[in-house]
PDB file as gemmi writes it, atoms N, CA and C in Angstrom:
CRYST1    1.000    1.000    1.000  90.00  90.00  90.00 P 1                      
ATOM      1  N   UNK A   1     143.286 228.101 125.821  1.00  0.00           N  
ATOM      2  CA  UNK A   1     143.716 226.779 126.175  1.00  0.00           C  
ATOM      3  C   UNK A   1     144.671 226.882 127.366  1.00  0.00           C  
ATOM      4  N   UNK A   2     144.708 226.388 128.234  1.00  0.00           N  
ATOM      5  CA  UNK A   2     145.703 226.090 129.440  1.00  0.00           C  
ATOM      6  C   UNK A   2     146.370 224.921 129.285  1.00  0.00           C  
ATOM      7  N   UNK A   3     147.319 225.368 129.642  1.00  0.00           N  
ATOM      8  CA  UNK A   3     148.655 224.615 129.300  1.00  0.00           C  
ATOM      9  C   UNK A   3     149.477 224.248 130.987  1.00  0.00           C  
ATOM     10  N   UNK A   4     149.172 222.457 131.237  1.00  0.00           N  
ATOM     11  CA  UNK A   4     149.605 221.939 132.142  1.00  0.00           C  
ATOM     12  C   UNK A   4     150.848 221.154 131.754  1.00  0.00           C  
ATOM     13  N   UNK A   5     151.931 221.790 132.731  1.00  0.00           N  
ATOM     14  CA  UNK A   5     152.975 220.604 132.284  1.00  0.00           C  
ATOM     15  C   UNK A   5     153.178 219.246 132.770  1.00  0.00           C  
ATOM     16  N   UNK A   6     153.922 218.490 132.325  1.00  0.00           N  
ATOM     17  CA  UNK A   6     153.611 217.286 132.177  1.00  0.00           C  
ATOM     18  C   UNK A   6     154.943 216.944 132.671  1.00  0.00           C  
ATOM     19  N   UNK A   7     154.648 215.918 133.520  1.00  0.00           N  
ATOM     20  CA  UNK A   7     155.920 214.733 133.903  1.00  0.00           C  
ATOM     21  C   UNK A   7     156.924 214.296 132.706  1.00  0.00           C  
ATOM     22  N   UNK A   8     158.658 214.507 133.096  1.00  0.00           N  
ATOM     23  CA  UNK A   8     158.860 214.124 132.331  1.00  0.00           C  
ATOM     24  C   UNK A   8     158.726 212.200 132.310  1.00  0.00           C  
ATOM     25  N   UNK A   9     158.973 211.020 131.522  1.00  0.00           N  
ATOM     26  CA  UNK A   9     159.064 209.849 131.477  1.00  0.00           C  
ATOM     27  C   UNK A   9     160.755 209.437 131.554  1.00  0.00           C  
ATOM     28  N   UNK A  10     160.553 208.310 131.926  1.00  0.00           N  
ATOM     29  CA  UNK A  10     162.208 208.122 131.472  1.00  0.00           C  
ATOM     30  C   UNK A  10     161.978 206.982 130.451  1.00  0.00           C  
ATOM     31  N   UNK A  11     162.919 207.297 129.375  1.00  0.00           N  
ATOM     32  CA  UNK A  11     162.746 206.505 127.848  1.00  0.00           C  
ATOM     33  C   UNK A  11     163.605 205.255 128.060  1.00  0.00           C  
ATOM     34  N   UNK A  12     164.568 204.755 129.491  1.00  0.00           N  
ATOM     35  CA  UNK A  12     165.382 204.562 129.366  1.00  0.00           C  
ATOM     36  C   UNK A  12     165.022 203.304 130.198  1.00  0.00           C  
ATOM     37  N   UNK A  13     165.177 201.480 129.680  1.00  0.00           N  
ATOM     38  CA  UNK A  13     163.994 200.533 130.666  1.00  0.00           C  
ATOM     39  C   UNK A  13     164.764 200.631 132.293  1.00  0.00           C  
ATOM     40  N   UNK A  14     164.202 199.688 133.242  1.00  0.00           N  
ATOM     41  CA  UNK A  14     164.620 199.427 134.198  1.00  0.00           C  
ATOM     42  C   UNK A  14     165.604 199.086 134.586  1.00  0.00           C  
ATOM     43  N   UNK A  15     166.848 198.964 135.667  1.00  0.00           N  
ATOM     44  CA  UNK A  15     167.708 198.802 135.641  1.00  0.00           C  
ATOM     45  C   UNK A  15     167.547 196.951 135.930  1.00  0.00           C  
ATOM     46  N   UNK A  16     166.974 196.406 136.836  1.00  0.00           N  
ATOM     47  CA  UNK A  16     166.913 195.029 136.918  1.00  0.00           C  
ATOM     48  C   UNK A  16     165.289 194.665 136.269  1.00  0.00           C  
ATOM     49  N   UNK A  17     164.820 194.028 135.483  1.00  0.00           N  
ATOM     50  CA  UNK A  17     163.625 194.141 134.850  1.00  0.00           C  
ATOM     51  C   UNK A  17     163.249 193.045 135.556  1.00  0.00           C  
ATOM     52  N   UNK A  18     162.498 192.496 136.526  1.00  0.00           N  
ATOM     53  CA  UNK A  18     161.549 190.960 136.504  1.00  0.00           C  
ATOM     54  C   UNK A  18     161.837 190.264 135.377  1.00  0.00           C  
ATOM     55  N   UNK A  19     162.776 189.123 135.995  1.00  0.00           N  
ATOM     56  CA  UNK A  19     162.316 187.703 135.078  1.00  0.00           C  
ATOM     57  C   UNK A  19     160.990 187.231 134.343  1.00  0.00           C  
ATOM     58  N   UNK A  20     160.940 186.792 133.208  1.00  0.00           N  
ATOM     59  CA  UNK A  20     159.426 186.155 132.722  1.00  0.00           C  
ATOM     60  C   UNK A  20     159.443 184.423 132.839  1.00  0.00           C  
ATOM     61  N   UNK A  21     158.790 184.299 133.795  1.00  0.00           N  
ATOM     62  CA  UNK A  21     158.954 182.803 133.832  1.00  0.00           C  
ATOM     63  C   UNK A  21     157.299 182.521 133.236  1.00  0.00           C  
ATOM     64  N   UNK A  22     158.013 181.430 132.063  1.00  0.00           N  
ATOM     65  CA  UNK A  22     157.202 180.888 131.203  1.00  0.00           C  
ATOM     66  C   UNK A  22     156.470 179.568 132.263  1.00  0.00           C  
ATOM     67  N   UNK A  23     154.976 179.151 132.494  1.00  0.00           N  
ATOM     68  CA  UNK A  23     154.429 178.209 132.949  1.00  0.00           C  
ATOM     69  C   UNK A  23     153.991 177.444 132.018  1.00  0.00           C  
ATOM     70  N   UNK A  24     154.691 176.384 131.987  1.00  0.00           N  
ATOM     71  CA  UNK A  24     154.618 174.930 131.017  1.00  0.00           C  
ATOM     72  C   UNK A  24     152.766 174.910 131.471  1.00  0.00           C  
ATOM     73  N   UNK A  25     152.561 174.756 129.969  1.00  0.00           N  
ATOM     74  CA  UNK A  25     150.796 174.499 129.528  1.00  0.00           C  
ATOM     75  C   UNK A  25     151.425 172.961 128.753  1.00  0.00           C  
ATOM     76  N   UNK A  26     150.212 172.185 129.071  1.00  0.00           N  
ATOM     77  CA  UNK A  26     150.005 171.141 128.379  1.00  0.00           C  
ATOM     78  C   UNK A  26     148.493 170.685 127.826  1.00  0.00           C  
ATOM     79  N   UNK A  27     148.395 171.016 126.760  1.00  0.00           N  
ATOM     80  CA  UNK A  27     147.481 170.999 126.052  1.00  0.00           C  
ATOM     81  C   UNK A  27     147.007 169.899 124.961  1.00  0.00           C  
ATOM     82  N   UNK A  28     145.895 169.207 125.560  1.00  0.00           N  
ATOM     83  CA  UNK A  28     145.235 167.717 125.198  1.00  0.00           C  
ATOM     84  C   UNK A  28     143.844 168.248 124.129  1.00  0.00           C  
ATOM     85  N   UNK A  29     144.017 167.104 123.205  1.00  0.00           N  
ATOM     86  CA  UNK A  29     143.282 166.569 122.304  1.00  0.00           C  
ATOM     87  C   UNK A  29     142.075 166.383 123.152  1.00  0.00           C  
ATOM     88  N   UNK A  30     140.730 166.569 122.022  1.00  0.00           N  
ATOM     89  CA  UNK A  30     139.925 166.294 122.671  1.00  0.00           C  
ATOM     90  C   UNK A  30     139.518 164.994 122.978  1.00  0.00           C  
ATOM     91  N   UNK A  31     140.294 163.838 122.144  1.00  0.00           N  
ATOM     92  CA  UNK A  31     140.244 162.361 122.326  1.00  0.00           C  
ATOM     93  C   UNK A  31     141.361 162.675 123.961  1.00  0.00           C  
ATOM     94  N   UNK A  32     142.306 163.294 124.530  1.00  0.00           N  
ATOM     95  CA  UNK A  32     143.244 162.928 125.232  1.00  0.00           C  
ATOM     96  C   UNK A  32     142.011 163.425 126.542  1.00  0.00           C  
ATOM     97  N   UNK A  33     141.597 164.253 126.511  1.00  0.00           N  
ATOM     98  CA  UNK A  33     140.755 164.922 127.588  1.00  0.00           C  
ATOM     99  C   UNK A  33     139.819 164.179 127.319  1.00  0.00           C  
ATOM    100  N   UNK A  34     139.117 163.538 126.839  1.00  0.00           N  
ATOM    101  CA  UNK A  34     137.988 162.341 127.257  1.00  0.00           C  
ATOM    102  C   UNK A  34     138.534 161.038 127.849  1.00  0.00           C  
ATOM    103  N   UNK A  35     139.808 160.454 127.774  1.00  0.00           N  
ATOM    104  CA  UNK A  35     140.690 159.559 128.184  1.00  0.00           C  
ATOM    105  C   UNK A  35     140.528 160.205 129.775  1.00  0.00           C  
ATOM    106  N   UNK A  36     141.544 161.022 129.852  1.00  0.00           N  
ATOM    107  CA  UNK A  36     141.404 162.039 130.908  1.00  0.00           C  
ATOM    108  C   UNK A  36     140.632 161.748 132.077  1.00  0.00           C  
ATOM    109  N   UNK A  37     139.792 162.424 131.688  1.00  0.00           N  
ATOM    110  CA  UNK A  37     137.853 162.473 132.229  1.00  0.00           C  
ATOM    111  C   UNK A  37     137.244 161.478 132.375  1.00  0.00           C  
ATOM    112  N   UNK A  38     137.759 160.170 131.951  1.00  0.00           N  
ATOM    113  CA  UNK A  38     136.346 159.084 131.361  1.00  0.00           C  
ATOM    114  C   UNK A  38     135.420 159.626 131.286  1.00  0.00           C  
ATOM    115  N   UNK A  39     135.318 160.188 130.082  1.00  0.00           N  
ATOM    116  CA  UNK A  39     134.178 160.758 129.272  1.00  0.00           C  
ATOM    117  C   UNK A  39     134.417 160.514 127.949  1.00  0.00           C  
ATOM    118  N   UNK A  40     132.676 160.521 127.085  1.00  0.00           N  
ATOM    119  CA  UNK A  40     133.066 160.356 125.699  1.00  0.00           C  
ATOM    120  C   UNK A  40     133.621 161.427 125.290  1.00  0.00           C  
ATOM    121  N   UNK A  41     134.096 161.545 123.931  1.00  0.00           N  
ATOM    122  CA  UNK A  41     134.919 162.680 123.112  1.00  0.00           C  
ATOM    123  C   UNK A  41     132.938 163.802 122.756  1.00  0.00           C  
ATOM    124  N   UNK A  42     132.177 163.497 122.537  1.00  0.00           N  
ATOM    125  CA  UNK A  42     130.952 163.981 122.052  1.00  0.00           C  
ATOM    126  C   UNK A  42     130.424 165.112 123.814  1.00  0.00           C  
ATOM    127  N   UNK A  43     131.055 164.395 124.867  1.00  0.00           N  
ATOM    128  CA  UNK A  43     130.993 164.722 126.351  1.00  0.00           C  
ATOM    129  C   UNK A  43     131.380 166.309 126.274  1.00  0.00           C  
ATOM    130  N   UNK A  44     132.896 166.027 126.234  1.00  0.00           N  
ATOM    131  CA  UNK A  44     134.047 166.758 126.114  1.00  0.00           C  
ATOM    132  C   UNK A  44     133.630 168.202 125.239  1.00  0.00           C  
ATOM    133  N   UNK A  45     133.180 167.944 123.886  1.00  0.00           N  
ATOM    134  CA  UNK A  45     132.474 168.442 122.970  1.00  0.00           C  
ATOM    135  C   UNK A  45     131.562 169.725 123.653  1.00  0.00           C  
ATOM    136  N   UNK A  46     130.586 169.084 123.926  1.00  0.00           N  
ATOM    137  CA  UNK A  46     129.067 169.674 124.846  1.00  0.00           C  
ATOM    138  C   UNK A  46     129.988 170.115 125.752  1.00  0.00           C  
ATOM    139  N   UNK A  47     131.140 170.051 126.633  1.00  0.00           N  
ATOM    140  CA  UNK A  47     131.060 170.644 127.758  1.00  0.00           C  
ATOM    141  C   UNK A  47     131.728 172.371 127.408  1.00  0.00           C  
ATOM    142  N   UNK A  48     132.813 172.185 126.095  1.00  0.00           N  
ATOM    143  CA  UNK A  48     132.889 173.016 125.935  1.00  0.00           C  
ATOM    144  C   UNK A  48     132.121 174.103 125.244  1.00  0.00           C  
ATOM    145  N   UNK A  49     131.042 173.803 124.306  1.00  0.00           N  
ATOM    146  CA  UNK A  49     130.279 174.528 124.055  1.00  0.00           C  
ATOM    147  C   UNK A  49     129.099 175.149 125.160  1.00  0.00           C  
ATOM    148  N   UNK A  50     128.581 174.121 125.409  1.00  0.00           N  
ATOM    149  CA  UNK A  50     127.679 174.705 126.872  1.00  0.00           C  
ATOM    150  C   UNK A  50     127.784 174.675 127.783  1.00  0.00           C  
ATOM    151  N   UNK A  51     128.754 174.747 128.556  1.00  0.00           N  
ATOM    152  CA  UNK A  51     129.009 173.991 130.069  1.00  0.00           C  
ATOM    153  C   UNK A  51     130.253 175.303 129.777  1.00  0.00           C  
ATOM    154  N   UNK A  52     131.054 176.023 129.052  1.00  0.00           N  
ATOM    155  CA  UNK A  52     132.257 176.723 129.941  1.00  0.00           C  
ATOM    156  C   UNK A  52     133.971 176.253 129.823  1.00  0.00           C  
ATOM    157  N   UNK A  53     133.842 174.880 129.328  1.00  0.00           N  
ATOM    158  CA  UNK A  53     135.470 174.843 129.436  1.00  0.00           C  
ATOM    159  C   UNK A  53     135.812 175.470 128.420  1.00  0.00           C  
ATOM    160  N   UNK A  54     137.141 175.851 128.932  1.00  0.00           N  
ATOM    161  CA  UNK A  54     137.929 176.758 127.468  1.00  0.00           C  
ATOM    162  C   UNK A  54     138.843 176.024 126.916  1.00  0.00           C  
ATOM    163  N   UNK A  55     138.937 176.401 125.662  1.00  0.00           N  
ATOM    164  CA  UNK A  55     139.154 175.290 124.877  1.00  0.00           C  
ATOM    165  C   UNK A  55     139.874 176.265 124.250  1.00  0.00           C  
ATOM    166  N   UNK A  56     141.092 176.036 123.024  1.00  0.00           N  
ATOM    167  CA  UNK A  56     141.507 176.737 122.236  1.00  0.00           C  
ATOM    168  C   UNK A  56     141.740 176.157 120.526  1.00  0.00           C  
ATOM    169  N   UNK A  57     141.574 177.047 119.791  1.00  0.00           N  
ATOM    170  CA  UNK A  57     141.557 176.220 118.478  1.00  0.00           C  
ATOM    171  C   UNK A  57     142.758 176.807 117.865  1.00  0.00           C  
ATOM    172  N   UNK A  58     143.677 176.102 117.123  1.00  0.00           N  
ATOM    173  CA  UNK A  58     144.493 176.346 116.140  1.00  0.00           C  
ATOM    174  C   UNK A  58     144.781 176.944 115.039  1.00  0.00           C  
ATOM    175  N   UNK A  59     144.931 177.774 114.754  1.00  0.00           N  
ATOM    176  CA  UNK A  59     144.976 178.729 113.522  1.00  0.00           C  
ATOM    177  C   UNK A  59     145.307 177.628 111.958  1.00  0.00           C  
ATOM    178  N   UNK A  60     146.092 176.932 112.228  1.00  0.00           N  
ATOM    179  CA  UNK A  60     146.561 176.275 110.563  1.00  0.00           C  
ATOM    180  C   UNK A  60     145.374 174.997 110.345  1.00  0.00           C  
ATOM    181  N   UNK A  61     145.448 174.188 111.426  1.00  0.00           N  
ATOM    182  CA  UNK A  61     144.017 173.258 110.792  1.00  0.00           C  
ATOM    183  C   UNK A  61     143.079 173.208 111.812  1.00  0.00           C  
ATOM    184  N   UNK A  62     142.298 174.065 112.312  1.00  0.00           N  
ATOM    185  CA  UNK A  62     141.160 174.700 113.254  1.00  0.00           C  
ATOM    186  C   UNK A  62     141.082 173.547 114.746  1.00  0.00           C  
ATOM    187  N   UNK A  63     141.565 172.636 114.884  1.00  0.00           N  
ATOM    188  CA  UNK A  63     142.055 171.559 115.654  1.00  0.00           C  
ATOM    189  C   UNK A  63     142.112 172.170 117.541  1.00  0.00           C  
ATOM    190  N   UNK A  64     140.962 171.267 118.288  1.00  0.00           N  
ATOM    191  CA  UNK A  64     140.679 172.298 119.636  1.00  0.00           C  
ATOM    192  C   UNK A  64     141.558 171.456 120.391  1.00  0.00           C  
ATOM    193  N   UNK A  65     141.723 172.031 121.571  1.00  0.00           N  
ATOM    194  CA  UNK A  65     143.187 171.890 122.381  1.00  0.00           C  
ATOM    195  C   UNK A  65     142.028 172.176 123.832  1.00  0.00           C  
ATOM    196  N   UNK A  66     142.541 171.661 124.388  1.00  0.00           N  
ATOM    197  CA  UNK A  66     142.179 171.551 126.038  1.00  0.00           C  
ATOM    198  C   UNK A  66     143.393 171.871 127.200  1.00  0.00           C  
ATOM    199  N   UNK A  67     143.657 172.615 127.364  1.00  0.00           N  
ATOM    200  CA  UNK A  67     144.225 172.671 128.854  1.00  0.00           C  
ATOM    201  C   UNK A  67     144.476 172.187 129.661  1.00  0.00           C  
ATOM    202  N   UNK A  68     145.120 171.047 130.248  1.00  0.00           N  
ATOM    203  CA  UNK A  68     144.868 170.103 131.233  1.00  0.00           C  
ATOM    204  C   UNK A  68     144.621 170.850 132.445  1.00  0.00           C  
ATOM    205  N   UNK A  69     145.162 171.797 133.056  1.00  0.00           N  
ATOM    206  CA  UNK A  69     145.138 172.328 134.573  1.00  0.00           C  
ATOM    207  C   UNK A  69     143.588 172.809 134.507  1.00  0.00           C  
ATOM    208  N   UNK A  70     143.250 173.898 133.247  1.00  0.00           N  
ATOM    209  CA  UNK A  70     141.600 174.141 133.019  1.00  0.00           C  
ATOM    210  C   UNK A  70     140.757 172.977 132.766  1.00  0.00           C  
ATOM    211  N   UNK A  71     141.113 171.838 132.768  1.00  0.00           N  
ATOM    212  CA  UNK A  71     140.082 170.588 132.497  1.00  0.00           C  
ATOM    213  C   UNK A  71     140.049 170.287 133.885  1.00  0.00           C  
ATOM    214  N   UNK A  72     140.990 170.174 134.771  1.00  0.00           N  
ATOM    215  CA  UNK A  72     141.270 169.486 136.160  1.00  0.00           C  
ATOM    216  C   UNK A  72     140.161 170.545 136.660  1.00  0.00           C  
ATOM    217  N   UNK A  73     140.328 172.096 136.751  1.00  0.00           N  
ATOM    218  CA  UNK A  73     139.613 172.696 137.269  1.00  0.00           C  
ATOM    219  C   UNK A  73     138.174 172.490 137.326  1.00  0.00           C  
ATOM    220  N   UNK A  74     137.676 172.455 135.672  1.00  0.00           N  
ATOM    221  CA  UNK A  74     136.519 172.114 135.878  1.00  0.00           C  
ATOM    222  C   UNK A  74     135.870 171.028 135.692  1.00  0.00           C  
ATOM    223  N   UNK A  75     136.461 169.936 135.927  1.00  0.00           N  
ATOM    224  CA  UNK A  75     136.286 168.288 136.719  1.00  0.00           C  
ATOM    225  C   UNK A  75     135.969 168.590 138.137  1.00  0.00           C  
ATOM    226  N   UNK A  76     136.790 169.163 138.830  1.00  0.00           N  
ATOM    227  CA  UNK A  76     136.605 169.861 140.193  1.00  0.00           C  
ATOM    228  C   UNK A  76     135.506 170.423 140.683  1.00  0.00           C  
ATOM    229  N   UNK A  77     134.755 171.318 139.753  1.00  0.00           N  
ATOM    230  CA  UNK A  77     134.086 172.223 139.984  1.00  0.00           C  
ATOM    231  C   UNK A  77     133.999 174.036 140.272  1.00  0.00           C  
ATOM    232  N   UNK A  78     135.661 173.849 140.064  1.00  0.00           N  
ATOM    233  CA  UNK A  78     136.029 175.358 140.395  1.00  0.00           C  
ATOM    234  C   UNK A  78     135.778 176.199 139.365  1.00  0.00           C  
ATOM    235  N   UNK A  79     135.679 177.650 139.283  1.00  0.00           N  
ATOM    236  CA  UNK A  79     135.296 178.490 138.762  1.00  0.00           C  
ATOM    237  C   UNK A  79     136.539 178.724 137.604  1.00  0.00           C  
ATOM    238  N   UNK A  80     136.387 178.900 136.362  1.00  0.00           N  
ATOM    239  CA  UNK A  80     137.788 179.003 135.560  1.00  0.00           C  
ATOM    240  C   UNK A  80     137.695 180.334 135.460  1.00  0.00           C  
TER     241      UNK A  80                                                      
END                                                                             
């Protein structure tokens, strides 16, 4: 076996670490994102299943959530 030594690490964090700046999400109902859109809620529905929008569901009562900036996007047409 050959035996390469190894860098030591430093265990010890950074002295100034980058700030984490949190970006405010606002996240709509799928009744709020058909308001939104003028689109029906059944629209909204279909777009996220076949069409691509991302959508997120809730862990305690399975309840999907929309993104507003990812809805704007793909109202737009842009690539999410």
């Amino acid at each position: 076996m050959i035996k390469v030594p190894r860098k030591k690490t430093s265990t010890t964090p950074p002295q100034n670490p980058a700030p984490v700046i949190a970006m405010p999400v606002e996240l709509l109902t799928v009744r709020q994102a058909a308001t939104f859109a003028q689109a029906s809620q059944p629209t909204i529905r279909r777009w996220i299943r076949a069409e691509g929008l991302p959508a997120y569901r809730s862990k305690e009562k399975g309840r999907v959530r929309i993104d507003k900036a990812d809805l704007v996007k793909f109202l737009r047409g842009d690539v999410i």
